[in-house]
N, C-alpha and C positions, 0 to 999 in steps of 0.2 A: 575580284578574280584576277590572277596572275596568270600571265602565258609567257610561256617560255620561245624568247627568239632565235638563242642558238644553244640547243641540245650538245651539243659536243663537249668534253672537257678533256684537253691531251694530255692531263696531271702537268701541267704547267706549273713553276715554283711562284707565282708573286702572292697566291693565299697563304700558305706556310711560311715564306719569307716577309710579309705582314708581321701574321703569329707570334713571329718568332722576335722581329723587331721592336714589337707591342711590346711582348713578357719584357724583353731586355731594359725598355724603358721603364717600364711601369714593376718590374717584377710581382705581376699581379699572377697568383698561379692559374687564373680564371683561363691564359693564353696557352696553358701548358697541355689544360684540358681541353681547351677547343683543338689543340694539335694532334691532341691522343684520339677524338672523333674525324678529324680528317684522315687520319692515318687510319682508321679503323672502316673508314668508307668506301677509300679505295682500294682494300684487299676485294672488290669487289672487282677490278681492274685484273689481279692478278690470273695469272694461267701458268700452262707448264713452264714455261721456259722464263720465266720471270712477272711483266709487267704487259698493258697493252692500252694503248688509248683508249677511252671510254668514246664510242661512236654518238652515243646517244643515251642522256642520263634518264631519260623516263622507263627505258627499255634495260636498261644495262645494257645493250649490244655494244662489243668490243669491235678495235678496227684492227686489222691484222698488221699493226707499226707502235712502234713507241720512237718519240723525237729524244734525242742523245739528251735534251737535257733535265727528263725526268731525273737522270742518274747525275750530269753532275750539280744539279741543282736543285730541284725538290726534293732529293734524299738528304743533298748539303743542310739543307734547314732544319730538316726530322732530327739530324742528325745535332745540332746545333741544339735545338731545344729541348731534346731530350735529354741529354751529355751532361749530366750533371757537375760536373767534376768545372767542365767548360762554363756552366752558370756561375757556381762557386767563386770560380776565381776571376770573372768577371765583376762580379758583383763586389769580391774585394779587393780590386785593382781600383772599381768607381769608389769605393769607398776612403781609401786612401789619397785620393787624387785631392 
């Protein structure tokens, strides 16, 4: 049996920048799809005006903030890992080195 000690998650970036670090190493696309289910979890987050800290992940209850670096950082990585073009030419930058 699992209990959960702190309910909260501010969409913090170190899961998705993990993700993201993983695929790049590993270019295993297994990291691409784990990214496509976080991003698809936390539309749960979303409200009007954009984005909103998760207060409490059992409940879904939102907090009424988001910390600045949902945006410039956990999007940075969505963004990263998604960005194909960005994989690409990474991939054939390590390739050539």
């Amino acid at each position: 049996h699992m209990s959960i000690l702190f309910a909260n998650y501010p969409l913090r970036p170190e899961f998705v920048e993990s993700t993201y670090l993983l695929y790049m190493a590993t270019r295993d696309e297994h990291y691409v799809r784990v990214g496509r289910e976080l991003l698809r979890s936390i539309q749960r987050a979303r409200v009007r005006c954009g984005y909103a800290a998760i207060a409490d992940v059992r409940t879904h209850r939102l907090e009424d903030r988001l910390d600045s670096f949902f945006l410039s950082e956990t999007l940075k990585y969505f963004y990263l890992l998604f960005d194909a073009a960005h994989r690409h030419a990474t991939a054939a930058a390590a390739a050539a080195a």
